[in-house]
C-alpha positions in Angstrom: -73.1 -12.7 -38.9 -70.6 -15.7 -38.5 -68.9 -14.5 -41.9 -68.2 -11.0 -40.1 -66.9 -12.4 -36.8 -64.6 -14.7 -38.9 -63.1 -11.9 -40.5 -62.1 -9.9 -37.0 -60.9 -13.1 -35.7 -58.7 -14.0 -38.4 -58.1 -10.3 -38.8 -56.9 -9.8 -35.7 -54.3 -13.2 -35.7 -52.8 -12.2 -38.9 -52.0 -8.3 -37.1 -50.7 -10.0 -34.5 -47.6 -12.5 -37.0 -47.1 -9.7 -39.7 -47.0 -6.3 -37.8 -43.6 -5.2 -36.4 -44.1 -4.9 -32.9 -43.3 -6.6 -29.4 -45.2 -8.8 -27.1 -47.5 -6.7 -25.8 -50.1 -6.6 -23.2 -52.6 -5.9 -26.2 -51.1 -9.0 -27.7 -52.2 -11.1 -24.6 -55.7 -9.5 -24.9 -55.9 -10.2 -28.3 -54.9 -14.1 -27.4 -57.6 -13.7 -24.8 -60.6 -13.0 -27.2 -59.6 -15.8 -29.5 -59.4 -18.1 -27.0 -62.3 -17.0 -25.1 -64.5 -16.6 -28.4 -63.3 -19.9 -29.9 -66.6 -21.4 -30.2 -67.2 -18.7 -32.9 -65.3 -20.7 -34.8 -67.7 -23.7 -34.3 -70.8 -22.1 -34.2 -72.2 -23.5 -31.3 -71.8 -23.5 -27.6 -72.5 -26.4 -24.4 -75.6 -26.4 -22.9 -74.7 -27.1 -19.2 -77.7 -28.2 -18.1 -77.1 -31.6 -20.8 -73.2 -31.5 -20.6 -73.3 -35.1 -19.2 -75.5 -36.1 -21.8 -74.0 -38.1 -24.3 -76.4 -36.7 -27.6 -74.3 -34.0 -29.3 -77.9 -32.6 -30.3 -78.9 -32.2 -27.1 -75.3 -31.0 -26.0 -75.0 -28.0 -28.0 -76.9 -25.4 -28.6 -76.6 -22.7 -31.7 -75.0 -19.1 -31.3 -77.2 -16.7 -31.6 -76.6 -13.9 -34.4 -76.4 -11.2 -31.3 -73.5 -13.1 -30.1 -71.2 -12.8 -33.5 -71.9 -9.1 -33.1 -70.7 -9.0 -29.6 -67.7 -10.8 -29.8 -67.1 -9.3 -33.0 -67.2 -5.6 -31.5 -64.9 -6.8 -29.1 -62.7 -7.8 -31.2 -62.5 -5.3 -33.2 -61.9 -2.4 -30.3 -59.2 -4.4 -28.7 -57.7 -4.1 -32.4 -58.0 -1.0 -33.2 -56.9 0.0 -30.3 -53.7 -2.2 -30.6 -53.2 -0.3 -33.9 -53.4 3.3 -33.0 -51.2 2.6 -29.7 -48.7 1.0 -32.1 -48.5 4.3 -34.4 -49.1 7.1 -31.6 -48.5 5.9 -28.4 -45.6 2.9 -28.2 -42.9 5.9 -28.2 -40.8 4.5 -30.6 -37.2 4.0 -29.7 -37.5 6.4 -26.7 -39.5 3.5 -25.2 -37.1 0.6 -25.9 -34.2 2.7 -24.3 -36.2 3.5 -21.1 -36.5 -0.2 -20.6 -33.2 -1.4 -20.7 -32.0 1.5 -17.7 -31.4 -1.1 -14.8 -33.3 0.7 -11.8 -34.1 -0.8 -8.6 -32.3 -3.9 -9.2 -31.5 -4.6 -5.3 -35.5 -4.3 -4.6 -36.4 -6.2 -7.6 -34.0 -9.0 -6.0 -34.8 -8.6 -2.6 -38.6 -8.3 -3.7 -38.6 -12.1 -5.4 -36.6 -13.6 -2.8 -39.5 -12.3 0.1 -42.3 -13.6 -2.2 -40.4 -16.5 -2.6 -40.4 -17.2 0.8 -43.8 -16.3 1.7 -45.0 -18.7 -1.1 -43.3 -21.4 0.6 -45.0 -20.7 4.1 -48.1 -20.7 2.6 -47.8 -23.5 0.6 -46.9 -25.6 3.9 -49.9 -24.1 5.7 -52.0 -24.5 2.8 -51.3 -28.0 2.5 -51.7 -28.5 6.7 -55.3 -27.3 6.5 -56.2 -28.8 3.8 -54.9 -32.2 4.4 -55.8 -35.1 2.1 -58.8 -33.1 0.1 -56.3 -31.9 -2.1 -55.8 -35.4 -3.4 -59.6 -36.0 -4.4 -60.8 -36.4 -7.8 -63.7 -34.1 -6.8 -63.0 -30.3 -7.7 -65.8 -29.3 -5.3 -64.3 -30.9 -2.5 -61.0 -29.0 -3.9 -62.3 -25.7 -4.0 -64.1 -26.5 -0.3 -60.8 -27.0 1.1 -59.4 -24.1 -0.4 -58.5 -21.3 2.3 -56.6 -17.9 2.5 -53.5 -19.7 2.5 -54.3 -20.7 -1.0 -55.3 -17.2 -1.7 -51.4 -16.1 -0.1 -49.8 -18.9 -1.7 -51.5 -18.2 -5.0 -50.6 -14.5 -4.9 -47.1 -14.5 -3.5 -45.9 -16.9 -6.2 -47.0 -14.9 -9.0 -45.2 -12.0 -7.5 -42.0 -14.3 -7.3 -42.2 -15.8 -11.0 -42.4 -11.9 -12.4 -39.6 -10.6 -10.4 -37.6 -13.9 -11.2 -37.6 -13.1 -15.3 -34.0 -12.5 -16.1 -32.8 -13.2 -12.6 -30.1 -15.9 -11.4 -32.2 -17.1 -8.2 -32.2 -20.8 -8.3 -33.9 -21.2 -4.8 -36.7 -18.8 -5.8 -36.8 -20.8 -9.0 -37.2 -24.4 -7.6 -39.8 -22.9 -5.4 -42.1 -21.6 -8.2 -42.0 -24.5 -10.3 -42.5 -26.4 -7.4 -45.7 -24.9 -6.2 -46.9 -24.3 -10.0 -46.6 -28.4 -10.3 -48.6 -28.3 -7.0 -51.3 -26.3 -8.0 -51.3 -28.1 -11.5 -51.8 -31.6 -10.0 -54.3 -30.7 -7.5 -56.3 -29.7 -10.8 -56.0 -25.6 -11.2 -54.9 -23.9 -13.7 -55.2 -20.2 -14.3 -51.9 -19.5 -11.7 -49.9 -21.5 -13.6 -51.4 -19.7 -17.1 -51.4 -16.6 -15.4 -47.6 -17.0 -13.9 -46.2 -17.8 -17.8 -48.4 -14.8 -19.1 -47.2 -12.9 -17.5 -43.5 -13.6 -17.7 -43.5 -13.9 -21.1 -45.4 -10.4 -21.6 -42.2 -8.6 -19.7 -39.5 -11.0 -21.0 -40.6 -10.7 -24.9 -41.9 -7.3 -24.6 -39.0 -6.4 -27.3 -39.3 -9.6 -29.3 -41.4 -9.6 -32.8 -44.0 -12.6 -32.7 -43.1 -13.5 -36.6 -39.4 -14.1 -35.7 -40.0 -16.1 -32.8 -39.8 -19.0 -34.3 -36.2 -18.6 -36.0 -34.9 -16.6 -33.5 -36.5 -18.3 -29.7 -37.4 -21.6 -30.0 -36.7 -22.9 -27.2 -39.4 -19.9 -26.2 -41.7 -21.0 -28.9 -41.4 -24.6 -27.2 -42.5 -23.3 -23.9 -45.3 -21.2 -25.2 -46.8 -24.5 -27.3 -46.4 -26.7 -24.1 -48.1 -24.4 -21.5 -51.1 -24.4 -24.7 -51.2 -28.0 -24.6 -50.8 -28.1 -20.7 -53.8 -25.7 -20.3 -56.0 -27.4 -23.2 -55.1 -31.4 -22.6 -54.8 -31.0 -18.7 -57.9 -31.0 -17.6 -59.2 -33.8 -19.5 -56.7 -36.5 -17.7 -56.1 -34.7 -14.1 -58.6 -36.8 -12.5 -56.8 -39.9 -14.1 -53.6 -38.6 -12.8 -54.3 -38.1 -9.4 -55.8 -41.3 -9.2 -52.8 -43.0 -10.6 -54.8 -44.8 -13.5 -51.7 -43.7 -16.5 -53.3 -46.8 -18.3 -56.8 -45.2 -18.6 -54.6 -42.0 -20.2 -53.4 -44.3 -22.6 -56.8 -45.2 -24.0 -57.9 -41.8 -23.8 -54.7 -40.8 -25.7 -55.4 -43.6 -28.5 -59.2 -43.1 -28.7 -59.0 -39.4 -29.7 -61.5 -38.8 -27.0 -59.1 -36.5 -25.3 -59.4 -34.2 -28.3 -63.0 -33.9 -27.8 -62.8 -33.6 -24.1 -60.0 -31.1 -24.2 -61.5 -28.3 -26.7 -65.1 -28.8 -27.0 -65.5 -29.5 -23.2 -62.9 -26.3 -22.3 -64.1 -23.7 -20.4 -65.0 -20.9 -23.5 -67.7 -23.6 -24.5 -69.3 -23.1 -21.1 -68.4 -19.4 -20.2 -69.5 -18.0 -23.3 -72.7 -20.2 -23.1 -73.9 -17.4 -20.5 -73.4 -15.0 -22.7 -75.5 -16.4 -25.7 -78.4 -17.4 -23.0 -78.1 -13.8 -21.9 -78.5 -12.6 -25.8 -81.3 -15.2 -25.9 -83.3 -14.6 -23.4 -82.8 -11.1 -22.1 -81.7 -11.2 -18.6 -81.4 -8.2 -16.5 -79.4 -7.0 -13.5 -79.4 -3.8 -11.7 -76.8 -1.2 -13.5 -76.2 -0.1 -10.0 -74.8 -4.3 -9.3 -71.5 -2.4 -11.3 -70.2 -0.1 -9.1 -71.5 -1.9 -5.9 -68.9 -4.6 -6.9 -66.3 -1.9 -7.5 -66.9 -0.4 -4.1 -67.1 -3.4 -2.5 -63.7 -4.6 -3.8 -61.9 -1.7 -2.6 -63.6 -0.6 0.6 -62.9 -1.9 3.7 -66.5 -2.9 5.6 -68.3 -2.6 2.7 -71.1 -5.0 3.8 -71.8 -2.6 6.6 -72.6 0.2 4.3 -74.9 -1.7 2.6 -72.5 -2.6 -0.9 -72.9 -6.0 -1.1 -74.4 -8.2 -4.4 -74.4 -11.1 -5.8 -71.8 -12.1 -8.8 -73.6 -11.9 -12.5 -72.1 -15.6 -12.5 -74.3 -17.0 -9.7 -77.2 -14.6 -11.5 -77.0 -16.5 -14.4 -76.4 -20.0 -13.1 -79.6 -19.6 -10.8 -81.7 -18.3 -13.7 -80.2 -20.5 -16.9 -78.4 -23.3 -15.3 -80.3 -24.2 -11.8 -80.0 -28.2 -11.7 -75.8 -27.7 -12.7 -74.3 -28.3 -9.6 -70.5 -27.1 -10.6 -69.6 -23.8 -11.4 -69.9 -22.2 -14.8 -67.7 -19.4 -13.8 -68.9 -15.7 -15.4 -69.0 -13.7 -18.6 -67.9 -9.6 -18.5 -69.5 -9.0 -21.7 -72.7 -10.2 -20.5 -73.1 -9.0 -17.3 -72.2 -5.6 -19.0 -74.8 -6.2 -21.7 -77.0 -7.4 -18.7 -76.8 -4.1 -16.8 -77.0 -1.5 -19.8 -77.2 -3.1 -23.0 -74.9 -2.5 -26.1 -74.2 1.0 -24.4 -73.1 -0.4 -21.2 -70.9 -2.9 -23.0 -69.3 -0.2 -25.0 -68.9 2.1 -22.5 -67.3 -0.7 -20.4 -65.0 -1.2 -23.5 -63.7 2.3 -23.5 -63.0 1.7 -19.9 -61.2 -2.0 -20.5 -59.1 -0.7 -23.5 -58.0 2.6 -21.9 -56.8 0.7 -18.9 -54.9 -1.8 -21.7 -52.7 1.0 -22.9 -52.1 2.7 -19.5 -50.6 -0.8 -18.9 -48.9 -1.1 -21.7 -47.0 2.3 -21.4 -46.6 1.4 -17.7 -45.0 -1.8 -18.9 -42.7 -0.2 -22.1 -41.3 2.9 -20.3 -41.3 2.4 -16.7 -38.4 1.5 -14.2 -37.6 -2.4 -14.0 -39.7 -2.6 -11.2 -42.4 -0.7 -12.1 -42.8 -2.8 -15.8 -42.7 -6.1 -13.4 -45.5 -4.5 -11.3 -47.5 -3.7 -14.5 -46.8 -7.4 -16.2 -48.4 -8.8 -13.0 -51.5 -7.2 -13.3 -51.5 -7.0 -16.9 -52.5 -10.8 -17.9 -54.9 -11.2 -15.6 -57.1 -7.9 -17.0 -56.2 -8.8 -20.2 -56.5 -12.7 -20.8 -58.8 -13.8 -17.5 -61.5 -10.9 -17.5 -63.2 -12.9 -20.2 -64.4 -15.5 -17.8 -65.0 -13.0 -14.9 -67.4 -10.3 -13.7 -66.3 -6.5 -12.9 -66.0 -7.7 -9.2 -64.1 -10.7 -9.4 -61.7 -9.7 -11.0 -60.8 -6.8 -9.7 -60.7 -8.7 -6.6 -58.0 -10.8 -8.2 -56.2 -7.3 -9.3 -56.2 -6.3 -5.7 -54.7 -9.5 -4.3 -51.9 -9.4 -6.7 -51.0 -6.1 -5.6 -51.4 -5.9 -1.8 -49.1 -8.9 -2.0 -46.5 -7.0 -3.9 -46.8 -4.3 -1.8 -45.9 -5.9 1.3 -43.2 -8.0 -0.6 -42.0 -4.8 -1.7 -41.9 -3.0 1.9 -40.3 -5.8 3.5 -37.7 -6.1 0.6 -37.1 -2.4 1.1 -36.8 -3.0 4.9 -34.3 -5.6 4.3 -32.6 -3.6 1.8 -32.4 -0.3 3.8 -30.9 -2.3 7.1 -28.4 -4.2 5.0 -27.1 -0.9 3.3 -27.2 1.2 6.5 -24.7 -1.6 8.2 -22.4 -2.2 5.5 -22.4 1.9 4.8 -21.7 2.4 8.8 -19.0 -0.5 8.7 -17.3 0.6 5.4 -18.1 -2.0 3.3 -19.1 -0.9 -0.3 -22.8 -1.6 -2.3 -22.9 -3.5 -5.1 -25.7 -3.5 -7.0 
């Protein structure tokens, strides 16, 4: 079954340097399965429970043939997919023209300069409650001190990176990069992967991935760092917030790092849950689905009863229950968990459908409407893998309530500014 995985996997890279098509948001979920289904490659997977323990044997644990299969469906929907929205849906050169129209340019503006101030707020509060927890070595105590400020701060930035692409804003600039390095040094991640997925989906939407290389390099460059960064990071973050660059330098010359970085990276743990799950046959309710629908997008939904637990803290008590650090979650599972191959196909239908409304969103809407879409894009795309249904549609929903009141206050701003200089004679330029 490895033999057939292989050949989607390397199927599906090959499609995405030969074929003649743009950075897409089915190119970011194709990056997404083979990343997230790297340890395909390996054949094995890290057993939490030993992931201190210093016997490879005991470490990892065999994929089970059910998981090539699963991974390998996955695959090869996304795919095919990719291929028929290529030949019936991209809209040709009709699409590329609708892009370059230049609408909504004052709200785009206005729009990253708000989000760009209200990531600075939050950073400032963020970093008041927190206080000196930020600093610790301890991700725990990170994630305790975490707070809605985070949540804001988190949000609003990602707003203010996607409306920067392509836009001379030097203020809003230094203020992303600035609370990106923030959030890298404390020890996250996935904003600052998210932020550059999602800029590069809308600024290379026209670019073809095999010419990158001759024709962006400094692009290429960018794309290879940010790999490294998200790979190599996590290995020496504790070393760097302790100040101990000498200990990086052994790590760095032993080859350790290697090790740590890849076969310790999160796919080795994430998709861990969903080989146990092929394993050993867990359950949940098929109703725990559209509880955690309803429960993202209803206000009061405890009060009505919608309330459940995550499939990640299902599986962590039932698999992993002496791991006292989270092992995140797995879509595919809890969708294999809750109805079985058909619930994970039927789910698939549903998570490639919503692909190539995004990617039409994205190719032939306004300026601000393909911004909007590239926000929202990477995160279904790329971070659903280590996710359930809930959580990330509660992500989904933060990115866009953020944007929306960016947007109405940038609106606001606009519509005051152009009814004073209109009443005082003073002409608009866009």
């Amino acid at each position: 079954m490895q033999a057939w995985f292989l050949c989607c996997y390397f199927v599906a890279v090959i499609y995405q340097v030969t074929a003649r098509r743009g950075v897409d948001v089915f190119s970011v979920a194709i990056a997404g399965c083979c990343a997230y289904f790297l340890p395909g490659l390996f054949g094995w997977v890290i057993d939490p429970n030993e992931f201190r323990n210093d016997d490879w044997r005991l470490r990892s644990v065999p994929l089970d043939p059910e998981w090539y299969v699963v991974a390998g469906v996955v695959l090869t929907t996304v795919l095919l997919t990719e291929i028929i929205y290529d030949y019936f849906g991209s809209g040709g050169e009709n699409g590329r023209k609708s892009r370059g129209k230049r609408q909504f340019s004052r709200l785009v503006n206005s729009t990253c300069s708000v989000a760009a101030v209200l990531t600075l707020v939050a950073l400032v509060f963020d970093l008041s409650t927190a206080g000196s927890a930020f600093l610790s070595v301890d991700k725990a105590e990170v994630l305790a001190a975490s707070s809605r400020w985070t949540i804001l701060r988190n949000s609003s930035c990602c707003v203010a990176a996607v409306f920067l692409v392509g836009r001379q804003n030097r203020w809003a600039l230094a203020v992303v990069l600035g609370v990106v390095a923030v959030d890298v040094f404390v020890g996250h991640r996935s904003t600052a992967l998210m932020i550059s997925m999602s800029c590069l989906l809308y600024g290379l939407r026209s670019a073809l991935p095999a010419r990158l290389v001759f024709e962006r390099p400094k692009v290429l460059l960018c794309m290879a760092t940010l790999g490294a960064m998200t790979l190599f990071y996590k290995a020496v973050y504790a070393l760097v917030k302790i100040g101990d660059f000498s200990g990086i330098a052994r790590l760095l010359r032993s080859g350790q790092i290697i090790e740590a970085a890849v076969f310790h990276s999160e796919p080795f743990v994430t998709q861990a849950i969903l080989n146990d799950t092929l394993r050993y046959g867990i359950s949940v309710p098929p109703t725990q689905i559209p509880v955690q629908v309803a429960q993202t997008f209803m206000l009061f939904s405890p009060r009505f009863g919608l309330s459940t637990q995550g499939f990640g803290e299902t599986a962590a008590k039932v698999f992993y229950p002496a791991v006292e650090w989270g092992v995140a979650s797995n879509i595919w599972a809890q969708m294999i968990a809750a109805g079985g191959m058909g619930g994970l196909l039927l789910f698939l239908i549903v998570f490639n459908s919503v692909l190539w409304m995004l990617a039409v969103i994205i190719q032939r809407g306004n300026e601000f409407v393909a911004r909007s879409g590239a926000l929202v894009a990477s995160w279904w795309a790329f971070y659903i893998h280590r996710n359930d249904i809930g959580y990330i549609l509660n992500l989904e929903k933060r990115q866009l309530l953020c944007l929306a009141a960016c947007a109405a206050a940038a609106g606001l701003i606009n519509w005051r500014v152009l009814g004073r200089r209109n009443q005082s004679g003073v002409p608009w330029k866009s």
